[in-house]
N, C-alpha and C positions, 0 to 999 in steps of 0.2 A: 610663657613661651614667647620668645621672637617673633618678630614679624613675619609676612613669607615672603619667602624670597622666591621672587615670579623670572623664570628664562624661558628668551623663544627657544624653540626646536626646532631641529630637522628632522627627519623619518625616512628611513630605509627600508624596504622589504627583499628577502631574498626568495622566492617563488623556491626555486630548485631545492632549498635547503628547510624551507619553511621559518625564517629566523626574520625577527624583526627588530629592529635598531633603530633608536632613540637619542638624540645628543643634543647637550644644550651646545648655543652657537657660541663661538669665541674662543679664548684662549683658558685651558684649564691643566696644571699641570696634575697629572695622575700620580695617586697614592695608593688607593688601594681598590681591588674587587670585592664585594659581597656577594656572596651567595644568595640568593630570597629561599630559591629552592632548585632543585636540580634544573627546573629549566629556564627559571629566571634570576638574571647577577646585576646589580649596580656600580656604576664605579665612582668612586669618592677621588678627591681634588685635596691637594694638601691642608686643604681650609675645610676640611671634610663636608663639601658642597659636594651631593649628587648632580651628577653630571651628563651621565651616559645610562644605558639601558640594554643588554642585550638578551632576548628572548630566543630560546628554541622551541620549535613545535606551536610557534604562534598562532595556527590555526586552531589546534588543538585547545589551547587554552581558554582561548574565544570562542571555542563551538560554532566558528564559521569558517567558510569555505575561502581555500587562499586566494581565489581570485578576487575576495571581497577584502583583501587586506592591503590589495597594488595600490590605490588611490584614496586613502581615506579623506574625510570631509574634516577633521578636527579632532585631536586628539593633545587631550590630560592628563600626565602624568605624576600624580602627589606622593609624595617623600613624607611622610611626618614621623620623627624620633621624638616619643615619648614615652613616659615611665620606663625605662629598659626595652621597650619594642623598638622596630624599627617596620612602618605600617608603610606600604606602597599599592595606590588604586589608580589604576589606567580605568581613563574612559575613552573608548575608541568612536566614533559614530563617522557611520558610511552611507551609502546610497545604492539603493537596489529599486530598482520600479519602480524608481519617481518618489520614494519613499526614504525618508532619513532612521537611520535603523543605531540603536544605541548601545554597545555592548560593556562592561566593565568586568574587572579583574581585581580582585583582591585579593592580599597576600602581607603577610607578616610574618618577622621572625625575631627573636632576640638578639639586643644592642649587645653583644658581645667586643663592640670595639672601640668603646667605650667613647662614644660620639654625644655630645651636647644636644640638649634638645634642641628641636626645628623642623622650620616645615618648607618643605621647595617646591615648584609648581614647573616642570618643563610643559611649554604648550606650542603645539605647531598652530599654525596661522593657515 
């Protein structure tokens, strides 16, 4: 496999809709959306660099509460295509009560679009 390929991030949360959005910085021109699963979709870059992240029901998915989702402390977002998968793990970590609190998500689905192995890492600061 390739080396990984490391983008900062931005991070978005929409309180009223519960949807949370992920983008690496810079210029990417858009090719295509993935599905992960009904509530999670990536979007690939004509160089089929993941790029973007949009989640619905991102409280739900994290089994935490949305107002713990407005300000995160640090979060990782890993891409990895390999053998016909296509493996994506958020790690989210927040703060509550003086307390750093670590949540993840993991999800996988098959490489149906016929994307080269690789691994990308968006990370907000």
């Amino acid at each position: 496999m390739e080396e990984v390929n490391t983008l900062k991030a931005t991070y978005e949360y929409d309180n009223k809709f519960d949807i949370m959005d992920i983008g690496a910085e810079g210029e990417f021109k858009y090719k295509k959306t993935i599905e992960i699963d009904n509530s999670v979709y990536i979007d690939f870059d004509e160089n089929n660099v993941p790029f973007a992240l949009e989640m619905f029901n991102a409280s739900r998915i994290f089994n935490i509460r949305k107002q713990d989702l407005h300000n995160p402390k640090h979060i990782d977002m890993n891409i990895t295509i390999k053998d016909g998968i296509i493996y994506l793990k958020i790690t989210y970590i927040y703060e509550t009560h003086n307390a750093s609190v670590i949540e993840e998500v993991d999800k996988k689905v098959i490489n149906d679009y016929n994307i080269s192995d690789m691994e990308t890492v968006l990370v907000t600061s």
